[in-house]
C-alpha positions in Angstrom: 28.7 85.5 -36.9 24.9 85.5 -36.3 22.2 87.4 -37.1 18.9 89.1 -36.3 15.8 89.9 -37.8 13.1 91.5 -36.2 9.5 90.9 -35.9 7.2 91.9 -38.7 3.8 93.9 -37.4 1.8 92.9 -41.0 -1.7 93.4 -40.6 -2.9 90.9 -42.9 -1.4 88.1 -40.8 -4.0 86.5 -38.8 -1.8 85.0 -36.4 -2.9 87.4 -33.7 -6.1 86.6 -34.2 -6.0 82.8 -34.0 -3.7 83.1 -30.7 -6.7 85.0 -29.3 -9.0 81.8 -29.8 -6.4 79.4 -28.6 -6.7 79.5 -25.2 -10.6 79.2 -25.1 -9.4 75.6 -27.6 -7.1 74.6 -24.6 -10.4 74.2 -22.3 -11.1 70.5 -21.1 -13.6 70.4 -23.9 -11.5 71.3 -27.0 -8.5 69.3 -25.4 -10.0 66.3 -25.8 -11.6 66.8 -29.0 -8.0 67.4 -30.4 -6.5 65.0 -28.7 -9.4 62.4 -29.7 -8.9 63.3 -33.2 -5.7 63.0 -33.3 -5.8 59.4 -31.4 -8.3 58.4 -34.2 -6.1 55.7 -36.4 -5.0 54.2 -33.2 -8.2 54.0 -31.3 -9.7 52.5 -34.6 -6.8 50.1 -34.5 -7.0 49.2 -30.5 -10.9 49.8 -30.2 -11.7 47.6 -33.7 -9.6 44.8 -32.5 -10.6 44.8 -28.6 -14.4 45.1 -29.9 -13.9 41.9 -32.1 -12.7 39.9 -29.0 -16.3 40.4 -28.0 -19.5 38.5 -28.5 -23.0 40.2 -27.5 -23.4 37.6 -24.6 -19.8 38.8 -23.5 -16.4 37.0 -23.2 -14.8 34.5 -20.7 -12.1 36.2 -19.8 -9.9 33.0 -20.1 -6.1 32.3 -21.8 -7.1 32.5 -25.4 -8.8 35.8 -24.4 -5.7 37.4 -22.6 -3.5 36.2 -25.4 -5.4 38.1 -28.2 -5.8 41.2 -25.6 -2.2 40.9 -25.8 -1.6 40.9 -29.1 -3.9 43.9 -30.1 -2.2 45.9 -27.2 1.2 45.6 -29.1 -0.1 46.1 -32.4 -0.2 50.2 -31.4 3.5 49.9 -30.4 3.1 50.3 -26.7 5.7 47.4 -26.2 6.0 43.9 -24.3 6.2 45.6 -20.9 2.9 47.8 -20.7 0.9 45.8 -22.7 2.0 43.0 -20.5 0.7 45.2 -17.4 -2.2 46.0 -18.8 -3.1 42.4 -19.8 -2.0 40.9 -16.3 -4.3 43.6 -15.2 -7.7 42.3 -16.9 -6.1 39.0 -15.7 -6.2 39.7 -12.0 -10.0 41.9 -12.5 -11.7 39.6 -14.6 -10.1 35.6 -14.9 -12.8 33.5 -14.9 -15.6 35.7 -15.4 -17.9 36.4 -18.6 -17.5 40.4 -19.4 -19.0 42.9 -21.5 -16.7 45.5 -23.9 -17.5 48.5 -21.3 -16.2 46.5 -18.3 -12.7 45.5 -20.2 -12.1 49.2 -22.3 -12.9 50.6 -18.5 -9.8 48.9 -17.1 -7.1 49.6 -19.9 -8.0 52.8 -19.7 -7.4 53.3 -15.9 -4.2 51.1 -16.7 -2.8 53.2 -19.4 -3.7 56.4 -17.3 -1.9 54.7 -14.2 0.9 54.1 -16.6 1.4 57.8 -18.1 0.9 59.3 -14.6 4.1 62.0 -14.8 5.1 64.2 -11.4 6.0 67.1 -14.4 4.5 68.1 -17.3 5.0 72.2 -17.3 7.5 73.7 -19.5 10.9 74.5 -17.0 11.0 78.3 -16.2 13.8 80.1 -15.6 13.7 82.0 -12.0 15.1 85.0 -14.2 14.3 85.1 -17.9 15.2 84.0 -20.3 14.1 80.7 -20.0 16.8 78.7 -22.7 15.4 75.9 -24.8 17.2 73.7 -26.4 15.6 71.3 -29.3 17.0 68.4 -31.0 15.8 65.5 -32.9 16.8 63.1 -36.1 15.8 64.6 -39.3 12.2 64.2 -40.5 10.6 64.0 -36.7 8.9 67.0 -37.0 11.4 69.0 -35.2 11.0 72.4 -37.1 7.5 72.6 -37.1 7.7 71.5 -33.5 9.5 74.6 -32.8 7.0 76.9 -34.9 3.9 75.5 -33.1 5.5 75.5 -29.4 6.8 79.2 -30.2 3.4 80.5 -31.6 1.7 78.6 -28.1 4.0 80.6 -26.1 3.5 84.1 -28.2 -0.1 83.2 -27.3 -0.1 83.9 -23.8 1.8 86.7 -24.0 5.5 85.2 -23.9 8.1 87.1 -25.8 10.3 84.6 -28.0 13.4 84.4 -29.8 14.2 82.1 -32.2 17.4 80.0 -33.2 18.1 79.0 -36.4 21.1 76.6 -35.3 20.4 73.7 -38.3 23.3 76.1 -40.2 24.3 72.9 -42.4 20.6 72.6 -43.5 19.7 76.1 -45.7 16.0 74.6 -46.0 15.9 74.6 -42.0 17.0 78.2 -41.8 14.4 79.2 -44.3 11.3 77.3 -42.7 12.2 78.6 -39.5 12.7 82.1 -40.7 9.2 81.8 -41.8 7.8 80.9 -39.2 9.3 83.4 -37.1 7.8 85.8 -39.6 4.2 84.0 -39.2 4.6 83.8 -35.4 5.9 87.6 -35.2 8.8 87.1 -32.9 12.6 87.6 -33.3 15.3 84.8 -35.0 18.8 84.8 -35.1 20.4 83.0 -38.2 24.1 82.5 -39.4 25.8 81.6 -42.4 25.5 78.2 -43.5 27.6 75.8 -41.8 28.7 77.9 -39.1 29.8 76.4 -36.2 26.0 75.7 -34.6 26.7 76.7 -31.1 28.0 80.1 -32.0 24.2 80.5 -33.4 22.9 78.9 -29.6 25.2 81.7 -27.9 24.1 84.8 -30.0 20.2 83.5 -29.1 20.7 83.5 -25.7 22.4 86.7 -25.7 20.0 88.1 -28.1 17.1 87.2 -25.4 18.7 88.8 -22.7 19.1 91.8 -25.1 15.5 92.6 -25.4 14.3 91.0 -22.3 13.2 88.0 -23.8 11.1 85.5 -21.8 12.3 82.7 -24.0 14.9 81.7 -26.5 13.8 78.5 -28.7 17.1 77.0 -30.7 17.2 74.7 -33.2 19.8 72.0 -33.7 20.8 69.8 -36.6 19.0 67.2 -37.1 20.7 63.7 -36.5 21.0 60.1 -35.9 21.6 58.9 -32.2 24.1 56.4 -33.7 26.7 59.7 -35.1 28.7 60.5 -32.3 30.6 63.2 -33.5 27.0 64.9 -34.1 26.3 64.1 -30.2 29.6 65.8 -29.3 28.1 68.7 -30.9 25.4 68.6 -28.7 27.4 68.4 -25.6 29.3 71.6 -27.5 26.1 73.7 -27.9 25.0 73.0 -23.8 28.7 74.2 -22.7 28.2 77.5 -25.0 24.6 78.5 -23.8 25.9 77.6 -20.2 28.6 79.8 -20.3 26.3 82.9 -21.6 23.7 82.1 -19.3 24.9 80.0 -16.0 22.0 76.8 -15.7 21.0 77.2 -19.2 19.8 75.5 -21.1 16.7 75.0 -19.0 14.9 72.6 -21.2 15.6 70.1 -23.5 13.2 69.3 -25.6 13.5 66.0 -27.9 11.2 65.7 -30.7 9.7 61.8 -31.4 7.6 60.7 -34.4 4.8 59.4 -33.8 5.1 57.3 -36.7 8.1 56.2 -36.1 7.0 53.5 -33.5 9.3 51.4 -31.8 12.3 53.4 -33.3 11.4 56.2 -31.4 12.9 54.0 -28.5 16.2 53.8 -29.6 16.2 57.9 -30.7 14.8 58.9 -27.0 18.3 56.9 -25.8 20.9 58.5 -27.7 19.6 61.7 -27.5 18.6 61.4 -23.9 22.1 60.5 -22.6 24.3 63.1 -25.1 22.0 66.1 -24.8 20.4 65.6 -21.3 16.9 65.6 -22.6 14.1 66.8 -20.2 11.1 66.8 -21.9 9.4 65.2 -25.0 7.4 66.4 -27.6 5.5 63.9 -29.4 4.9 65.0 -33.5 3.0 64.0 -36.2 0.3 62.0 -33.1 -2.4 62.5 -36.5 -0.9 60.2 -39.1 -0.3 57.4 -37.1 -1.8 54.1 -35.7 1.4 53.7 -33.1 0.2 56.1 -30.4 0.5 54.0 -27.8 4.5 54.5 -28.5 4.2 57.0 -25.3 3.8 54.1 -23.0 7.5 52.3 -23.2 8.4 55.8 -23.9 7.6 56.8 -20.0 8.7 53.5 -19.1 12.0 53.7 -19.9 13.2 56.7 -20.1 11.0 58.7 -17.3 10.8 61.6 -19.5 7.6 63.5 -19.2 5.6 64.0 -22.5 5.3 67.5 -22.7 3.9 68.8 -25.8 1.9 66.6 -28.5 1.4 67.2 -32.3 -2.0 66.7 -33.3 -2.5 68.4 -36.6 -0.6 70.6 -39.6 -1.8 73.9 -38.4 -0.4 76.2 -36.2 -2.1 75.6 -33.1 -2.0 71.6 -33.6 0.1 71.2 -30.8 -1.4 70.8 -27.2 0.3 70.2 -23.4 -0.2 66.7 -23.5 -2.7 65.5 -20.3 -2.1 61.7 -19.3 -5.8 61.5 -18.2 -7.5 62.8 -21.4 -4.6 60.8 -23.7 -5.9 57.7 -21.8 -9.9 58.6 -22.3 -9.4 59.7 -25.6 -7.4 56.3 -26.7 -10.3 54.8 -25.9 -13.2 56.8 -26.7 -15.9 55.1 -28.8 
């Protein structure tokens, strides 16, 4: 069995307040600020190194050159394949020619931007609400807080949420979510600990349509790709909501580490092909050097990059933008 609790209308909480401010920080301007700050240990990583390829009078854009490009490219985890692309670009541009820092940085940052194109990047919507989403994630990403800062970015516009606790084997999941439903203001539904997870997914969704919901935000246990079991439990919890709700869940979100580099790979496949991931979210972007992780990410897996975490704070997370990601990798 599940449960409810209700939103708290506390007075001291200054959550309405900040989600007042938040959409003026979502202009061009403050977008790229966050996302430049939160790009900073990688641009000082990629930018440092590319700058030291580079002598005042320029560089001859020659073997030795491409090679260290090359190597400087993959030292921010963006893999062989785009950091190949992007060095056989400056190849085809500039072999044979002495350049200057501005002419190269100009390049990989088109590249990377042509590389992170994505048709999608909007949150799926429901024709009808509630508009079902489903998170998941290995333990440690981020995936909780995810959850809290996505949920209080809805609340901001206006959105009514309800939130599922469905980590029931983890009591310290339960509990952080719970609070931040409090913080947030918006309804969670909870259940014992260790009861089956999707019967938590299904009072959610039904919960949402209750009170006219516009979304319902669940949680899932946090796992390894490699436990299958755990995976069928995935599978489980998609049968469940579909059967309350016909087409739901309508988004799947799978929450990456930043920090995680390379590994994040190997995460993005298991969970993509057991819980039919749409959508990314991208945590923890602010302690890392390994942003450029998002570029095999879209490469192999085509899934768009939807949210990013920039921050600890409640509004640290932002809809990521290909274009200023690109211009803010960059950015002296």
């Amino acid at each position: 069995m599940a449960f409810w609790r209700s939103k708290k209308n506390d007075s001291s909480d200054d959550s309405s307040t900040s989600s007042s401010t938040s959409a003026g920080e979502e202009a061009s301007g403050g977008l790229f600020g966050k996302m430049k700050t939160g790009l900073q240990k990688t641009r000082r990583v990629l930018g440092t190194d590319i700058r030291d390829l580079f002598k005042a009078e320029g560089r001859l854009v020659d073997e030795d050159f491409l090679g260290e490009l090359y190597a400087r490219l993959i030292r921010t985890d963006m893999g062989a394949g785009p950091a190949g692309r992007i060095r056989d670009r400056v190849a085809k541009d500039f072999r044979g020619r002495v350049v200057h820092l501005e002419e190269v940085v100009e390049t990989i940052t088109e590249d990377i931007r042509e590389q992170l194109k994505q048709d999608h990047g909007e949150l799926a919507k429901a024709d009808s609400p509630p508009t079902v989403i489903l998170v998941v994630g290995v333990n440690g990403s981020g995936k909780t807080t995810s959850i809290g800062k996505l949920s209080h970015h809805l609340v901001s516009q206006g959105s009514k949420i309800v939130l599922g606790a469905g980590d029931t084997f983890r009591a310290a999941a339960v509990e952080q979510l719970t609070i931040w439903s409090e913080r947030i203001g918006c309804e969670i539904v909870t259940g014992p600990s260790g009861v089956d997870p999707a019967s938590v997914a299904y009072q959610t969704t039904e919960k949402a349509i209750e009170i006219g919901a516009d979304y319902a935000i669940i949680d899932t246990a946090g796992r390894l790709q490699t436990q299958g079991k755990l995976m069928l439990e995935l599978e489980k919890i998609r049968r469940v909501i579909d059967k309350k709700l016909p087409g739901a869940p309508h988004e799947v979100l799978l929450v990456l580490d930043a920090t995680a580099g390379q590994n994040a790979i190997s995460q993005a496949k298991g969970f993509s092909d057991a819980a039919g991931c749409t959508g990314i979210i991208l945590s923890k972007l602010d302690g890392s050097a390994k942003g450029g992780v998002v570029l095999p990410i879209r490469e192999q897996f085509e899934l768009p990059v939807k949210f990013v975490g920039l921050g600890e704070g409640i509004e640290d997370m932002t809809k990521f933008d290909p274009d200023t990601f690109a211009s803010a990798l960059l950015e002296a």
